[in-house]
C-alpha positions in Angstrom: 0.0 0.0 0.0 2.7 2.7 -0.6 1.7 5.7 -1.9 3.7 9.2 -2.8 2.6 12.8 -2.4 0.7 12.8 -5.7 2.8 14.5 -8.5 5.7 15.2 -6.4 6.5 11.5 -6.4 7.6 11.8 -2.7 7.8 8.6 -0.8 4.7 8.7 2.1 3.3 5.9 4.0 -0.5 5.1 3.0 -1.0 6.4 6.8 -0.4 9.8 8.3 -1.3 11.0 11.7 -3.4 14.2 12.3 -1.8 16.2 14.8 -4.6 19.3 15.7 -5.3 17.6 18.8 -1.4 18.0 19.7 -2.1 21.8 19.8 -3.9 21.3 22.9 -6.8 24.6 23.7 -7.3 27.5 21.5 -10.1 29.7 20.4 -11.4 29.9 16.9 -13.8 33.1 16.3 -14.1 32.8 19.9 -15.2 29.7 20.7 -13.2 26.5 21.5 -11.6 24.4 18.5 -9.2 22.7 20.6 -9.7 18.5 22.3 -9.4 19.4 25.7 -6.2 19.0 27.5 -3.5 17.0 26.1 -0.4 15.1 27.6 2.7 16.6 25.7 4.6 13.2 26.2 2.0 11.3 25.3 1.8 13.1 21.6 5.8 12.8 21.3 5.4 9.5 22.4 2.8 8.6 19.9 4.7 9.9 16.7 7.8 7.7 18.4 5.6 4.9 17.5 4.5 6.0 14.3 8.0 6.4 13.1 9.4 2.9 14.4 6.4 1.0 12.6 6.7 3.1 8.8 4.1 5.5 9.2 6.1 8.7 8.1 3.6 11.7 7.7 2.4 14.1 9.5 -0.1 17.0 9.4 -0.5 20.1 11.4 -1.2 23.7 10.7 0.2 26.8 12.1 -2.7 27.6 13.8 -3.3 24.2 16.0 -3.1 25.6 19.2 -1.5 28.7 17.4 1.8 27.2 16.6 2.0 24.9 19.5 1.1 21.5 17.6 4.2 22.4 15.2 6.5 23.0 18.3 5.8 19.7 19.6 6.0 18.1 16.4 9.4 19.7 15.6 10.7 18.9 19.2 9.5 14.9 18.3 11.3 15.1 15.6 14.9 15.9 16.5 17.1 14.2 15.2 14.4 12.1 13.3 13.8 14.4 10.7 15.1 12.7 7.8 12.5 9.9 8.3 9.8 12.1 8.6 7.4 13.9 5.9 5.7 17.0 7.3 2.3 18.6 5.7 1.8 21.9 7.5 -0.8 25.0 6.9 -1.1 28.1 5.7 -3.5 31.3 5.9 -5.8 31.9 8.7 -4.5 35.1 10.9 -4.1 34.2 14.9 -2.5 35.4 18.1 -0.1 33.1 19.7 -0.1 35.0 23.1 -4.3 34.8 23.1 -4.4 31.3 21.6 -6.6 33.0 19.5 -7.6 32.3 15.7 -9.4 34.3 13.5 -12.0 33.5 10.6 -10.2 36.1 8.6 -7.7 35.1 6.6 -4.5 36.3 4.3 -3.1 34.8 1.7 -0.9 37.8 -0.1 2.6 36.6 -0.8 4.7 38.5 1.7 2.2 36.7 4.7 2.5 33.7 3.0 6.3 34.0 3.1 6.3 35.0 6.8 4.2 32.3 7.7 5.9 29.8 6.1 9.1 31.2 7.9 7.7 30.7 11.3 6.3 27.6 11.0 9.8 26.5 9.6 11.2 27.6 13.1 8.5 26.1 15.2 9.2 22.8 13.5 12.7 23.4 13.9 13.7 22.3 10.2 15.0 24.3 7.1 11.9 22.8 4.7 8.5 21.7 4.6 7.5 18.9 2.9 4.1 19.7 1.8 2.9 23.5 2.7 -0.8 23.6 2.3 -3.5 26.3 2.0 -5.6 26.1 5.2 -8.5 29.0 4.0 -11.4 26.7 2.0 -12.6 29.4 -0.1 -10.6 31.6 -2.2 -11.4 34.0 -5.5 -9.8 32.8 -8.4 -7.5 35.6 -8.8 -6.4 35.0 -5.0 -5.6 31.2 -5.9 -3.4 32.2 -8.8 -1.2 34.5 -6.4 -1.0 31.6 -4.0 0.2 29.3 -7.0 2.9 32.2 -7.7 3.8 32.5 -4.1 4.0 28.8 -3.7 6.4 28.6 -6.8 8.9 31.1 -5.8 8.9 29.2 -2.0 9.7 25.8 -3.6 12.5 27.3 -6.0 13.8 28.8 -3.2 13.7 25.0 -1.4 11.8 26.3 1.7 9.2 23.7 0.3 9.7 20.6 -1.4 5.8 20.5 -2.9 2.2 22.1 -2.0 -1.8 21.6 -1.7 -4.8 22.5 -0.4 -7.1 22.0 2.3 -10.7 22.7 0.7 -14.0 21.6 0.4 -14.6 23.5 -2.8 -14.1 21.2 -5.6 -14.3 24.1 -8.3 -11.2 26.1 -6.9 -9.5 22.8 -6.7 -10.1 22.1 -10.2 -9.0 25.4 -11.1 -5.8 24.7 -8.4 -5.1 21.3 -9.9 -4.6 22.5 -13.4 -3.2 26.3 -13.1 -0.3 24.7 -10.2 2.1 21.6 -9.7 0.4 21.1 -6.3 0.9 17.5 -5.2 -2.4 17.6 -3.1 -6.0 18.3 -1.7 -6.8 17.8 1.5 -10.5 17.1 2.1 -13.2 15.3 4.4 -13.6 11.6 3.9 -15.0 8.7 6.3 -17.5 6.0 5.7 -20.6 8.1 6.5 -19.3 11.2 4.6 -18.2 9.7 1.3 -16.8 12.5 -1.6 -16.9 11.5 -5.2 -16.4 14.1 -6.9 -12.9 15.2 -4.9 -11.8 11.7 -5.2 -12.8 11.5 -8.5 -10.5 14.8 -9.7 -7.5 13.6 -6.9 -7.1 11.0 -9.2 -7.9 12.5 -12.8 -4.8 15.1 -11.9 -2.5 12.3 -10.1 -2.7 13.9 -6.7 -2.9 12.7 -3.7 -6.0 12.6 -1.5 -5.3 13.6 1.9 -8.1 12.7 4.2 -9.2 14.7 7.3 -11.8 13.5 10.1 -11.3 9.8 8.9 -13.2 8.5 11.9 -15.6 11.6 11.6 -14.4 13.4 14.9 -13.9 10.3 16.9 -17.4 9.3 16.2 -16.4 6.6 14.0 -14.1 4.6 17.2 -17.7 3.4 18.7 -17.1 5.1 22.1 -19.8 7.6 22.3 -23.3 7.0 22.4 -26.5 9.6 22.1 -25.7 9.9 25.9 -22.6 11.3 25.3 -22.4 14.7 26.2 -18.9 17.0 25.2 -18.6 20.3 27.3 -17.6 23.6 25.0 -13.7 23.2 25.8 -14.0 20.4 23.4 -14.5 21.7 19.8 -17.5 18.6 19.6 -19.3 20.4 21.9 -18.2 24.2 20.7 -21.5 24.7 18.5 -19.4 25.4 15.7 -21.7 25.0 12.9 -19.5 22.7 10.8 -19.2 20.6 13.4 -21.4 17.8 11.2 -21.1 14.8 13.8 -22.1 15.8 16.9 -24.9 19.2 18.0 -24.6 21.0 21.3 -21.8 18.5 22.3 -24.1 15.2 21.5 -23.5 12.6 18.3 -26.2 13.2 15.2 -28.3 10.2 16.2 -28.6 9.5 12.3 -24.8 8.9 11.9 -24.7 6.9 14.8 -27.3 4.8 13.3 -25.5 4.6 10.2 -22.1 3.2 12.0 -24.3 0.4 13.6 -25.7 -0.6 10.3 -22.1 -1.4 9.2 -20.2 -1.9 12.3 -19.8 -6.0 12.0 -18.5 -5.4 8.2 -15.8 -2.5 9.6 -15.1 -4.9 12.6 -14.4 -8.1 10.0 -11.1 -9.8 10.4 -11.0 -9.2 13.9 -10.3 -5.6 12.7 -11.0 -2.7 15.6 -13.7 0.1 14.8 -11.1 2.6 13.7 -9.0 -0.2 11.8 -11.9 -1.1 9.6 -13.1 3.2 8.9 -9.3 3.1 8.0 -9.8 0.2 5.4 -13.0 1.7 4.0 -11.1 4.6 3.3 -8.4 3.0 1.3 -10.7 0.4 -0.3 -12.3 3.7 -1.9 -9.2 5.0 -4.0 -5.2 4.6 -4.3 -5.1 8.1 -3.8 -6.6 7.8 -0.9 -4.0 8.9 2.2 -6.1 9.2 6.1 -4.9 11.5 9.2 -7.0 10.8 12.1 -6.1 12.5 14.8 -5.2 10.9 18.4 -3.9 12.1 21.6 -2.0 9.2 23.1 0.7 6.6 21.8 -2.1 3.7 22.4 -4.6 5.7 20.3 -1.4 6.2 17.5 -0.6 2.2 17.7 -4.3 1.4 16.9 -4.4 3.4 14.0 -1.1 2.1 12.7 -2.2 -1.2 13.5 -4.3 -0.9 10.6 -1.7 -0.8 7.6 -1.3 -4.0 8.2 -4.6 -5.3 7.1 -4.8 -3.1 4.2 -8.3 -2.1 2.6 -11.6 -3.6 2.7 -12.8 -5.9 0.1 -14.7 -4.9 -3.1 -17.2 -6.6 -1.7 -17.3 -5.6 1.5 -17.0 -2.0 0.0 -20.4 -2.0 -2.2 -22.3 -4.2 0.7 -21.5 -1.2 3.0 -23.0 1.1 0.0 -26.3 -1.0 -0.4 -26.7 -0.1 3.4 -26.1 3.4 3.9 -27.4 4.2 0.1 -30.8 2.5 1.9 -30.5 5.1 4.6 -30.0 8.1 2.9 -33.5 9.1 3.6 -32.7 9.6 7.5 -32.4 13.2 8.3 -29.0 14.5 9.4 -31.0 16.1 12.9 
């Protein structure tokens, strides 16, 4: 199951690791976006583990816990660096001091530059592997400054290659064939499938990097519709893209949904996780997950599931005869 960083052609394991949780609690337009509190030795200890079994990537933005999750990430990674592949972000305006981010956004070269130069010395290394636009939306005459920004940082060798984090497919067709990005980051997990980003990931050769994998932790099978997260949690925030769980409780539709297709995810005496993880790469080559986690146990699950690769085709169209049945259920 190896896989490279789309048209870069950079080595990558099929598995990264997800490290906003790592940034411990911040604010985003004022309300939590953080996991709660976080053990610092427990994150170092989890990308330890990663390393020694061949998982090699790993994403964070600048502002996960405004620039903490980079500075424990960089500080993991002395004197590993060489075996590492790092996917950072880019764009969103914050205040370190605060722990504050803002909705607003810049994206004009010189900011792009700067940031770029701080995260490089938060993550105490002289290049980034994959840089990233973190803002979703952008005009098209902002994207092709990006591109032109971008450029000039990879000549320089600041950055070896660069995406984007978006949900908008449009811009990231526009992205795709104006740039020599390498990839889009997007959502994709077993109740949130995404056709039509999978299907241009792999008409352009890049690679599909997948965010909230195991839709917000919903997806492990721990939480229940008497599950209740308090607002330091960004579950219970009341963000309103929050999709999997309102006023800190699980959708009761998407938990119905993961118990109509539990026992195939579990198959092969897979774990919960595992088997979201297999769906995932039983949908496209491209296809490259970050879930998140917050202790070395949670990181050696999730790298526990290389090793039983993706789901069947089988497997894969009996899961969409299910949840193709329950499209009629109402989200709320």
């Amino acid at each position: 199951m190896d896989r490279t960083l789309g048209r870069s052609q950079i080595p990558v394991s099929p598995l990264g690791l997800g490290c906003w949780a790592m940034g411990g609690n911040f604010t985003l337009d004022g309300l939590s976006d953080g996991w709660g509190e976080v053990d610092e030795r427990e994150s170092v200890a989890g990308i330890h583990a990663a390393l020694e079994r061949g998982v090699n990537f790993f994403d964070t933005a600048d502002v996960y816990g405004t620039g903490h999750s980079e500075r424990v990430l960089g500080r993991a990674l002395k004197g590993k660096r060489h075996e590492a592949v790092i996917a950072t972000k880019f764009g969103y305006t914050y205040d370190e001091t605060t722990k504050e981010v803002f909705t607003r956004y810049n994206v004009t070269p010189d900011y792009i530059r700067y940031a770029c130069e701080r995260s490089l010395q938060r993550l105490d290394t002289d290049y980034i592997d994959l840089y990233q636009i973190h803002v979703g939306g952008l005009r098209p005459d902002e994207v092709e400054t990006v591109i032109d920004a971008l450029n000039d940082l990879r000549q320089e060798g600041l950055i070896r290659t660069y995406g984007w984090s978006t949900w908008d497919t449009a811009n990231a067709e526009l992205f795709a064939e104006r740039s020599e990005a390498a990839a889009i980051q997007h959502v994709l997990n077993v109740l949130s499938d995404n056709k039509e980003m999978l299907a241009l990931c792999e008409r352009h050769g890049l690679a599909s990097i997948n965010n909230t994998p195991l839709a917000m932790g919903l997806l492990s099978g721990k939480f229940n519709q008497d599950t209740r997260f308090n607002d330091q949690d960004v579950r219970g925030s009341g963000h309103d893209w929050v999709a999997y769980f309102k006023e800190g409780k699980a959708v009761p539709s998407f938990l119905a949904k993961l118990e109509a297709v539990r026992e195939i995810l579990t198959s092969e005496d897979r774990t919960l996780v595992q088997g979201a993880l297999a769906w995932i790469w039983g949908r496209s080559r491209a296809a490259i997950p970050i879930p998140g986690f917050k202790t070395r146990r949670q990181a050696e699950e999730l790298i526990g599931a290389v090793a039983f690769g993706p789901l069947t085709a089988g497997q894969m169209n009996e899961i969409e005869g299910i949840l193709g049945s329950m499209c009629h259920i109402p989200v709320m």
